[in-house]
KOLMI-763420 format. One record per residue (C-alpha): x, y, z; residue in one letter. Coordinates in steps of 0.001 Angstrom, whole numbers, plus 500000, padded with zeros to 6 digits. Example, Ala and Ser with C-alpha at 12.3 -4.5 7.8 and 13.67 -1.06 7.14 Angstrom:
<nodes>
512300495500507800A/513670498940507140S/
</nodes>
This chain:
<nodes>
488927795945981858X/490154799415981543X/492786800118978971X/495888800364981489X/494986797513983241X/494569795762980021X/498236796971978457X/499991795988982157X/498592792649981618X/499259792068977904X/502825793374978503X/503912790460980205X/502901788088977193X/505361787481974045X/504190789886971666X/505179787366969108X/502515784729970211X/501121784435967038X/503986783569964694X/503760779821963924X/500225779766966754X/497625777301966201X/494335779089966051X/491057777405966492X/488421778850964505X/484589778707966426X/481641779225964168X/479612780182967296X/475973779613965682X/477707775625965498X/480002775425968591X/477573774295971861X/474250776115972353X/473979776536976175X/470263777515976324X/468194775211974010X/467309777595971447X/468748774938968619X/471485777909968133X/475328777944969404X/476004780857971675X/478636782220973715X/478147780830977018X/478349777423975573X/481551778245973881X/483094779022977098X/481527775759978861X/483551773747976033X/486902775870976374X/488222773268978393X/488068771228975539X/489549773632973441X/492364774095975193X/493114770386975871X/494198770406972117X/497025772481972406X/495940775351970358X/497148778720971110X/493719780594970297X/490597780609969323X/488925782504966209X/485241783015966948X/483245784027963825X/480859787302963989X/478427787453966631X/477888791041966122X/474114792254966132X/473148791174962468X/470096790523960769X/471613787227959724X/471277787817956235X/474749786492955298X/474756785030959291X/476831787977961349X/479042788860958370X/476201791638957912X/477321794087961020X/474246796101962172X/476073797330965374X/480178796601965735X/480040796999969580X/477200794917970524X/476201791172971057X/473248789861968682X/470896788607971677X/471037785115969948X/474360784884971325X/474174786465974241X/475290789802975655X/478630791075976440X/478727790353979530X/478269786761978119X/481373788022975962X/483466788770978701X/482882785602980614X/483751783927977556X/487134785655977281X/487687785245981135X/487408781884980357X/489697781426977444X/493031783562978996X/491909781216982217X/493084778287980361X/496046780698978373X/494316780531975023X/494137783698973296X/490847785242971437X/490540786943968174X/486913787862966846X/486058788425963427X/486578791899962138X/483930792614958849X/485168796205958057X/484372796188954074X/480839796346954420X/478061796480956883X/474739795690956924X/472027797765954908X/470492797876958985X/473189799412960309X/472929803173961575X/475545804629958875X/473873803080956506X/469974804019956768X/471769807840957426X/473819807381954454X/471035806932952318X/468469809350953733X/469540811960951121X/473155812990949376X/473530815629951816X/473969813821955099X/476898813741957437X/477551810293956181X/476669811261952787X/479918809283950998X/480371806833953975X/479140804320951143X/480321803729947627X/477279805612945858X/477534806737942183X/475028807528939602X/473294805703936983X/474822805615933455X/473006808082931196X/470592804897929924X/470253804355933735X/472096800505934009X/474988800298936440X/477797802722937142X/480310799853935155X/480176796149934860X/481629795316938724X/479820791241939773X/478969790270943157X/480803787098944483X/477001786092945550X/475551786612941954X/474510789807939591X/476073793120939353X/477636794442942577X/475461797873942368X/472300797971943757X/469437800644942687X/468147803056945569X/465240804967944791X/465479807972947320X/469016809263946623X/468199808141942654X/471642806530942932X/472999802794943516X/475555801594945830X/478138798841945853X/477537795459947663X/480559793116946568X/478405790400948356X/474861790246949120X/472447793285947825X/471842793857952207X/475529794021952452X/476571797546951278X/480050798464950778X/481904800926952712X/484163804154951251X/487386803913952665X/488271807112950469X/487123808439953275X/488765808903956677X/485786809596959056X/484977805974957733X/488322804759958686X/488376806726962162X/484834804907962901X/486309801324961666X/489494802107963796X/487296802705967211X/485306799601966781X/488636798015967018X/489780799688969715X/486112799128971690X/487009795436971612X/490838795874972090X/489654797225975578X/487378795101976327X/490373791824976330X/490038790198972921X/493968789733971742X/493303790026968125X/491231789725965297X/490613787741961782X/489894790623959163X/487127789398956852X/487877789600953173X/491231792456953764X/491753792998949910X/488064794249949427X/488407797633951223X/488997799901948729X/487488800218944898X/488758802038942507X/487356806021942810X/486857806423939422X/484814803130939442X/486374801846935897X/485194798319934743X/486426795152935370X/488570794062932364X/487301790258930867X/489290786870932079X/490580784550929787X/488445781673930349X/491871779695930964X/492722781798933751X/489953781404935137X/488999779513938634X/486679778740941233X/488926779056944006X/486927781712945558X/483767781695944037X/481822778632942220X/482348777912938469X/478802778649938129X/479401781880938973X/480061784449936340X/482293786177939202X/484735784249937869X/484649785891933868X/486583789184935195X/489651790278936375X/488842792514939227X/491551794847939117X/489277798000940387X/486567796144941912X/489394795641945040X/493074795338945971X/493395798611945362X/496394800303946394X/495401802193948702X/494836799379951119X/498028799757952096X/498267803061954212X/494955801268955910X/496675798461957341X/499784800525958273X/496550802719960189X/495561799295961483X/498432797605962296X/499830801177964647X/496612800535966598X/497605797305967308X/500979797960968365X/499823800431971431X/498468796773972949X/501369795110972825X/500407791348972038X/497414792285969692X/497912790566966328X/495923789961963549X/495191787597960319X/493816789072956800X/491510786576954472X/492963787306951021X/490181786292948799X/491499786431945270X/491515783838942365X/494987785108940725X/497010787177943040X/496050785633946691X/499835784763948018X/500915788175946407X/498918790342948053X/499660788264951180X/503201789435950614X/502147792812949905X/500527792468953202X/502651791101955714X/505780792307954799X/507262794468957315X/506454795240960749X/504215797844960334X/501733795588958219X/499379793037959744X/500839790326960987X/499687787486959362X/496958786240956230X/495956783203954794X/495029783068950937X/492990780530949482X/495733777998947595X/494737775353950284X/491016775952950765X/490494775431946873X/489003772000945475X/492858770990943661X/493717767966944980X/496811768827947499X/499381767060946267X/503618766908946913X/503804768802943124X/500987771306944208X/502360772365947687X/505916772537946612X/504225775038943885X/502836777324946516X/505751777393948215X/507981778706945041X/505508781350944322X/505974782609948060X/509102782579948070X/509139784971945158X/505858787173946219X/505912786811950046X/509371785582950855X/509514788219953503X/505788787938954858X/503905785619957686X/501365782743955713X/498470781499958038X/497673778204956481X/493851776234956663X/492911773013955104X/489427773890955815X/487020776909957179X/483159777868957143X/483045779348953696X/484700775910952096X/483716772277951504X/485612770493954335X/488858769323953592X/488313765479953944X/485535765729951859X/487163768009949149X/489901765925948817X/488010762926949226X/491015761129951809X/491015758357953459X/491698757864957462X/495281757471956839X/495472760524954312X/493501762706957113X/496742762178959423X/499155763076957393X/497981766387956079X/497350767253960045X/500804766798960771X/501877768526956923X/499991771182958982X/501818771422961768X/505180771029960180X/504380774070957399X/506213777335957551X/503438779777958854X/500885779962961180X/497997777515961368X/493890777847961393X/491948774866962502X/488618774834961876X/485543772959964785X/485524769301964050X/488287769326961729X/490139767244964197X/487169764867964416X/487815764195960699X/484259765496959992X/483257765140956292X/481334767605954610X/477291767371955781X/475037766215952954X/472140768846953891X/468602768999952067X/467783771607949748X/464415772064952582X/467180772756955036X/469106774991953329X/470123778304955733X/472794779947953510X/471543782683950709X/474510781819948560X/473609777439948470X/469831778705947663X/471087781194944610X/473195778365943262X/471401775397943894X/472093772457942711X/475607773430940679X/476802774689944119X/475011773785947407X/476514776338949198X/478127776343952818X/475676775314954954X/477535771779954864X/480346772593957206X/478592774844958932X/476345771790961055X/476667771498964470X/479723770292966662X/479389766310967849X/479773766030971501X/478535762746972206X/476238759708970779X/473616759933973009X/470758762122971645X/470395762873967672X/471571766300968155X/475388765165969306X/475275767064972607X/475023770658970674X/471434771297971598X/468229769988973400X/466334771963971187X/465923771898967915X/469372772715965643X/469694775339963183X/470762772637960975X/470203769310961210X/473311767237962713X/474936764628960425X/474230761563961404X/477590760811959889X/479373762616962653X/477569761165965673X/480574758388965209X/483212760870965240X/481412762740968133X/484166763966970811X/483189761512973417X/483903758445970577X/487179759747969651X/488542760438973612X/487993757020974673X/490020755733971667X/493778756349972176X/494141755914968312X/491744758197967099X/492289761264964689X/491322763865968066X/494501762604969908X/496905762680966504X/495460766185965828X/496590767224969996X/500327764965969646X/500668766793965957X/499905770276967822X/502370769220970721X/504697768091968462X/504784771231966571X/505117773200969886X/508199771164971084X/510277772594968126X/510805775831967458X/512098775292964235X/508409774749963233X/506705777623964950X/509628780156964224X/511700778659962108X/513097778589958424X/512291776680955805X/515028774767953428X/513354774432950056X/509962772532949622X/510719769837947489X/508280767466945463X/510404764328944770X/507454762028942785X/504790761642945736X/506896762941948105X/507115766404949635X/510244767060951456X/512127770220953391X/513882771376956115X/513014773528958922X/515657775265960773X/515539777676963888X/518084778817966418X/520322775639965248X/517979773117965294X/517583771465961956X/514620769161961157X/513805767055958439X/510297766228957347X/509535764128954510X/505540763040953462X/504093760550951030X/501201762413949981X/499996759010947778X/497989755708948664X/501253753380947531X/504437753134949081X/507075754984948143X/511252754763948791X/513119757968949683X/516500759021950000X/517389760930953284X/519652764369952921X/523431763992953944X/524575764207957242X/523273761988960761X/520087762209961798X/517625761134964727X/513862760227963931X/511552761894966068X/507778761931966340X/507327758219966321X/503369759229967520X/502862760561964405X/503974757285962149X/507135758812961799X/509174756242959072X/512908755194960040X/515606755144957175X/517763752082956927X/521174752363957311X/522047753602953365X/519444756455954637X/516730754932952208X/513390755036953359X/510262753080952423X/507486755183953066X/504160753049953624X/500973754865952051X/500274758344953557X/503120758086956071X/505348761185956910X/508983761269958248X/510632763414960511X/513766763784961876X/516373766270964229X/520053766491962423X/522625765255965157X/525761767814965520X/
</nodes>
């Protein structure tokens, strides 16, 4: 679609789409693989967009499918405007987004702009000698004189971050794996390059993107170490306790300053197509929902980002997310959240916080009620646990380094679950990339539509429900309270008010509602009714919500 085309069309869709959207995240290798090969591909994502659209969502997020060598599977870019032939071609691509703004669903791809792979053109120039035109296109430094590592910088995958090259007798920086070399923002042919790979895909229809791992652009350009972490301060929110990731505060290793005039770079791309948005990942132990205020404050920052607070293994409890919420108000009081229970780098959420049926419907509709915009991630509306998978089976680099302390993420990666019929849930006739859960055939799409109770058709009247009131998309929130096991607030938009009240426990619990009349709504949900004192008695894992009467 050429580029006028493209900005007549977009500029007849609310620019502000994405504030309190519901994005579907696809891990494409996962989704539906549409020609046997026992891998998920891009054709079969857009033969299931029906599907995805009959939830309710407002987008989908489809993970890389960039040409890769699948070391760290697509998050190690070999070529940023091209189609890895697994998935297709992109002419497959464009179908697929033909398909998606068919049924008015909105597609953002998966930006990796901190590093590329060690295959990738710049790279294998890069390295070719210290004179080349993309000489410092890399982080490269020299060897201490005893020849160890430039300073004491860790990879989040395991060992120092600097990897030894022979021919330029210098190493480079790979926060991840050692094939994953780390781009120098420092300097601005690097950023030009980054900022025409997003415009290639801005052209070619995609409405946004997810930027992978936002606070990791920069490092410090004097390269100082890493200062120790008390070991109470420490967590394994984004890397396993195993880890020794986790023993440093990485105050040069990323969120560098700098970062900043990046994203204002970014986000003024983004603004000459006028309904392009984007989400950051803000992957940091200690300072996640600040730099997500740093981030998102102001219009000419992205637009949205989603830390880890909720993706971590901490039970999520009323006391927990009422915690968040005061330390965004302070950081990020003027910034967009994106909020996930569960993704493809975490244990899924059911599993993780180990709830039962009951539990797993009111934390979707916590979801939907939450100040912010929303990430769902495949099968998460299936209630899909976590995949036991054999170490034999084992596809992810990180699961095999770690193994057993940390089995890495190949569990929630496993195929989507279509249907009963064959052992492969209706993902493949050929043999799967993983195996598929038997576990999951029960929850398999199929099951769940032909039960009018099941957790698929809470999940689409929690979505609808959230749409319906723009206090919850757009709107305000009135201090999140933790009363005991209860989480309460208010939402309020354009002189709507709504109340929402949740039990976050396995035994009932009594509740007194605010001052003032009120009208309870979302009776599909469970929604509780007060007695006439305004008392309610909340049954285990039920929510309440309710519209204040003028």
């Amino acid at each position: 679609m050429a580029k006028m085309e493209h900005n007549l069309h977009l500029s007849a869709v609310d620019k502000d789409w994405w504030r309190g959207a519901v994005i579907y995240q696809i891990y494409p290798r996962s989704f539906q693989d549409s020609n046997s090969d026992g891998i998920g591909d891009l054709i079969g994502i857009a033969q299931r967009m029906e599907y995805v659209a009959s939830l309710g969502v407002d987008a989908i997020w489809i993970s890389p499918f960039f040409t890769s060598p699948m070391k760290d599977f697509g998050y190690d870019v070999s070529d940023y405007c091209d189609v890895d032939p697994m998935f297709g071609t992109l002419a497959d691509f464009d179908v697929l987004v033909e398909a998606a703004h068919h049924h008015g669903l909105k597609v953002m791809i998966d930006l990796v702009l901190s590093h590329t792979s060690d295959q990738h053109p710049w790279f294998i120039e890069s390295k070719s000698s210290r004179s080349n035109s993309k000489a410092d296109w890399y982080v490269w430094a020299d060897p201490k004189p005893d020849g160890t590592p430039p300073n004491n910088w860790l990879s989040i995958f395991g060992g120092p971050a600097w990897h030894w090259h022979a021919g330029r007798q210098q190493y480079y920086l790979h926060n991840f794996l050692t094939e994953q070399p780390d781009l120098n923002f420092h300097n601005t042919d690097v950023q030009d390059a980054l900022l025409d790979v997003t415009r290639f895909w801005l052209d070619r229809g995609v409405d946004g993107f997810r930027l992978d791992t936002i606070n990791f652009y920069y490092a410090d350009k004097d390269l100082r170490d890493n200062p120790a972490l008390p070991p109470e301060q420490r967590n394994d929110t984004i890397a396993p306790s195993v880890n020794p990731y986790n023993h440093q505060e990485h105050l040069y290793s990323k969120n560098q300053p700098e970062n900043i005039a990046f994203l204002k770079r970014f986000r003024a791309l983004l603004d000459e197509y006028p309904a392009a948005a984007c989400v950051g990942e803000v992957g940091d132990a200690q300072r996640g929902l600040e730099l997500l205020g740093a981030y998102t404050s102001g219009p000419e920052m992205v637009h949205m980002c989603y830390a880890f607070e909720f993706l971590s293994k901490t039970k999520l409890d009323a006391a927990r997310v009422a915690e968040v919420f005061a330390e965004l108000d302070v950081v990020g009081q003027d910034g967009w959240p994106c909020w996930a229970f569960s993704n493809h780098d975490v244990m899924r959420h059911s599993t993780r916080w180990e709830l039962p049926p009951a539990a797993e419907r009111l934390f979707a509709t916590l979801l939907m009620c939450l100040r912010g915009s929303v990430c769902l991630y495949q099968g998460e509306e299936l209630g899909l646990s976590e995949a036991d998978v054999a170490f034999e089976d084992l596809q992810d680099p990180y699961g095999i380094t770690f193994w057993p302390d940390f089995k890495g993420r190949d569990g929630c990666r496993t195929p989507m679950v279509w249907e009963m019929s064959n052992q492969n849930g209706g993902f493949s006739e050929g043999y799967p990339w993983l195996p598929v859960s038997h576990e999951h055939l029960n929850h398999a799409v199929s099951v769940q539509e032909s039960e009018p109770g099941s957790l698929l058709h809470h999940y689409r009247n929690a979505i609808a429900f959230r749409a319906e009131h723009p206090a919850l998309t757009k709107g305000s929130h009135g201090g999140v309270q933790a009363n005991g096991d209860v989480l309460h607030f208010t939402r309020e938009y354009d002189g709507q008010t709504l109340y929402c009240a949740f039990n976050m426990s396995d035994t009932p619990s009594l509740h007194q509602m605010p001052k003032g009349t009120w009208q309870v709504i979302g009776q599909e949900l469970g929604s509780a009714s007060a007695s006439p004192q305004g008392q309610l008695h909340f049954g285990p894992w039920q929510v309440c919500l309710a519209k204040k009467q003028d």
